[in-house]
C-alpha positions in Angstrom: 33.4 11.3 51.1 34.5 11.9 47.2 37.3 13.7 48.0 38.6 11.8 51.1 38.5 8.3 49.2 40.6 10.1 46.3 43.1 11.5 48.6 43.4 8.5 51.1 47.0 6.1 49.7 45.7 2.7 47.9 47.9 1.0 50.5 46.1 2.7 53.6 42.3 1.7 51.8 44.0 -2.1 51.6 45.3 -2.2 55.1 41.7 -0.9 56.5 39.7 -2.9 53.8 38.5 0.6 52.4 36.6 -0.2 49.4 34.5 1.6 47.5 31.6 -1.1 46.8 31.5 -2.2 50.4 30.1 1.3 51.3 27.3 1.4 49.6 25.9 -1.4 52.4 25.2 -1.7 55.9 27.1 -5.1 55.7 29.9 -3.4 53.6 30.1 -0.7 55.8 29.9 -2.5 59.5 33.3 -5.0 57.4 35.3 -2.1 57.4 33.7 -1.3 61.2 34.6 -5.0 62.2 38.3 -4.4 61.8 38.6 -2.3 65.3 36.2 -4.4 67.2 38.9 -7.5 65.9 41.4 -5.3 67.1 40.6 -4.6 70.7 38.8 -8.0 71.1 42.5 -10.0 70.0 44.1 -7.8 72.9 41.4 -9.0 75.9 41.8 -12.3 75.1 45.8 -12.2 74.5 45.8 -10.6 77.9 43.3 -13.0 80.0 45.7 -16.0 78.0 48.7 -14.5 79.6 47.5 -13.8 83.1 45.7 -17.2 83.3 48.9 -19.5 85.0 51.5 -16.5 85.5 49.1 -14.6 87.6 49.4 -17.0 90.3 53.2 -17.1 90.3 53.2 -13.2 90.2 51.0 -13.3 93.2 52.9 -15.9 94.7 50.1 -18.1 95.4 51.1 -21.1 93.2 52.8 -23.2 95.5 49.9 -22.5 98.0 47.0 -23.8 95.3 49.1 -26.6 94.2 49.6 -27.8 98.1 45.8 -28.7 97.8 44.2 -32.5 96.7 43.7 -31.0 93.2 45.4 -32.7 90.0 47.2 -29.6 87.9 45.1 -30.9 84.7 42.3 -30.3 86.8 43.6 -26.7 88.2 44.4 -25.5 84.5 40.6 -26.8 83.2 39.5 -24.9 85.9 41.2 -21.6 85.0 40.4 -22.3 80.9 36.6 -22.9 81.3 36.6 -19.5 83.4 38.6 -17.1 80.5 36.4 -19.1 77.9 33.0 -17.8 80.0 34.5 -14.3 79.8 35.4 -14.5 76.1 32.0 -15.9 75.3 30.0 -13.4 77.7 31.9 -10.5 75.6 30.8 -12.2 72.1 27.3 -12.9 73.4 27.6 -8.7 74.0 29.1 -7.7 71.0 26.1 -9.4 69.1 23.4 -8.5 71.2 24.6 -5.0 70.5 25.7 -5.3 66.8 23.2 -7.6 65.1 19.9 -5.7 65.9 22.0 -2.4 65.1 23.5 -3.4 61.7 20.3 -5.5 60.8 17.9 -2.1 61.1 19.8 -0.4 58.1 20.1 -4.1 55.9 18.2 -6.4 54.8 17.4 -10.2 56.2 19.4 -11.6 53.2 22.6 -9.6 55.3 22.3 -12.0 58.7 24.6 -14.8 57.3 27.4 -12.1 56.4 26.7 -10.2 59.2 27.0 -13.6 61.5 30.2 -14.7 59.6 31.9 -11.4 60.5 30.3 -11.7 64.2 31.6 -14.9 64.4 35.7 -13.9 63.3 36.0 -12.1 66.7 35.2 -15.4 68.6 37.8 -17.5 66.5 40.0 -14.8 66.7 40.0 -14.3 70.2 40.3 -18.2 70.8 43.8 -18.2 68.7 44.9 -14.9 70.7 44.0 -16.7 74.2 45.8 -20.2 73.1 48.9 -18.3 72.3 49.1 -16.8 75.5 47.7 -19.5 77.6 50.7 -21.7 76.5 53.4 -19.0 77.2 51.5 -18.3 80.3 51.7 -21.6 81.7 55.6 -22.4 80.1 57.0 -19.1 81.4 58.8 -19.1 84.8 57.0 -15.5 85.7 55.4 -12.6 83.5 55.5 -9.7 85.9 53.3 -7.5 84.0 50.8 -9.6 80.9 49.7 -6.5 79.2 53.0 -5.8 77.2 52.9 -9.0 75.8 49.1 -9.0 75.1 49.8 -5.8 73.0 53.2 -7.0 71.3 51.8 -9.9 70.3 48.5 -8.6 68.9 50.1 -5.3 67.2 52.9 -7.6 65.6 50.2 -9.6 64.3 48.0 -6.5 63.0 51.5 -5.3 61.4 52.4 -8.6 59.6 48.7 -8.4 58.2 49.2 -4.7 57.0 52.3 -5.9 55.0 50.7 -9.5 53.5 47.7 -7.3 52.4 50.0 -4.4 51.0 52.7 -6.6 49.5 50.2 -8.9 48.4 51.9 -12.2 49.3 49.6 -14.9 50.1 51.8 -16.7 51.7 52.2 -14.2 54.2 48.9 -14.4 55.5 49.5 -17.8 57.7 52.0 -16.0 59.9 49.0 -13.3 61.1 45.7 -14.3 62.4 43.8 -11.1 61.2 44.2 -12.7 58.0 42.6 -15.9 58.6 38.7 -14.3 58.6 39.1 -11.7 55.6 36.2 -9.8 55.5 36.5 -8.9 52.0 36.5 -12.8 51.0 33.9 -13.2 53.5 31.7 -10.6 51.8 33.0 -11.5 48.0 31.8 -15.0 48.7 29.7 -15.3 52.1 32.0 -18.0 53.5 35.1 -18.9 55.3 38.5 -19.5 53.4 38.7 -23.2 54.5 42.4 -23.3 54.9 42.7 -20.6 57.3 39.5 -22.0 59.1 41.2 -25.5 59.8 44.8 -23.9 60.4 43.1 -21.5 63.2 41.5 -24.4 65.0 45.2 -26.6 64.6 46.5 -23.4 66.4 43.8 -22.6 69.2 44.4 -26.8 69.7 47.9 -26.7 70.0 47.7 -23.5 71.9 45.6 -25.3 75.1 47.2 -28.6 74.6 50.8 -26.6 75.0 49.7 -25.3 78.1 48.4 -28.9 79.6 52.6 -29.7 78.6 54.0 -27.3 80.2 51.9 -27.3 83.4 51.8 -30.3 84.1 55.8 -30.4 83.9 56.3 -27.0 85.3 58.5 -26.7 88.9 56.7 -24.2 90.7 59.2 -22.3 93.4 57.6 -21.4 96.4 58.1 -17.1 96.9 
């Protein structure tokens, strides 16, 4: 392990939040872990945000469900509380599975750190699935969702690389990934209260974006 942290580039151990102390627990360890689950969790719900609305016109059923004695508000609530039950059911997962697991090689004291870290893929996923859920609904037709889900998640992952590596904190309010640092969340056990209220001003104007355009949106029938 000696030899691999000597050899691994100072800007690689930055971008992967590779540091030495955090090894040494089961808390520090499962941060570094945390990064990938982040990672994959940001491109579900980036994907279920864009294939929420533009699945229906790639389908070509739109013009069929809005024929039906159903407001469009009530339509888009619909599909919203359904990707929020699948983003919550993964969470509820992801803990059931990580908690007992990390919490066998910690101590009690750890649950608060291990719960703050937990709780970063939730808000993270929420700003991911706001994003696309307002493109989703403003876009005339998104023929395939999963290109976009991955360009806008790996951009994001790539601007947060270069704020941690160039150091510039003002970089870090153009990437989500930097919003729930684990390293200030294990330096100091809390949230960075900025980033906590910009990321809930986002996932806000994210859904209420999506109500906009909806609402306003001409639907062509196929």
């Amino acid at each position: 392990m000696s030899n691999c942290w000597t050899i691994s580039p100072p800007a690689m151990k930055a971008i992967l939040g590779m540091q030495a102390e955090n090894f040494a627990s089961a808390t520090g360890f499962y941060s570094f872990c945390v990064l990938y689950a982040l990672l994959l969790g940001s491109i579900q719900a980036a994907n279920l945000g864009f294939a929420c609305v533009s699945k229906e016109m790639t389908l070509g059923t739109a013009d069929f469900l809005l024929t039906k004695p159903v407001s469009r508000a009530r339509i888009l609530t619909a599909k919203l509380l359904a990707c929020l039950c699948i983003i919550a059911a993964t969470n509820v997962v992801y803990n059931l599975v990580t908690v007992p697991l990390v919490l066998s090689f910690a101590d009690s004291g750890a649950l608060k750190t291990l719960a703050l870290l937990n709780a970063s893929l939730l808000f993270l996923q929420l700003i991911f699935f706001a994003a696309g859920f307002a493109v989703s609904a403003a876009a005339k037709k998104i023929k395939s969702v999963l290109p976009y889900s991955l360009g806008l998640v790996f951009m994001s992952f790539a601007l947060s690389a270069f704020a941690v590596t160039s150091k510039e904190d003002k970089l870090r309010y153009l990437t989500p990934f930097q919003y729930f640092s684990a390293e200030h969340i294990m330096a100091n056990g809390s949230y960075e209260t900025r980033f906590a209220v910009l990321a809930a001003v986002l996932v806000c104007l994210g859904i209420a974006a999506a109500y906009l355009f909806f609402i306003k949106k001409q639907i062509r029938s196929r």
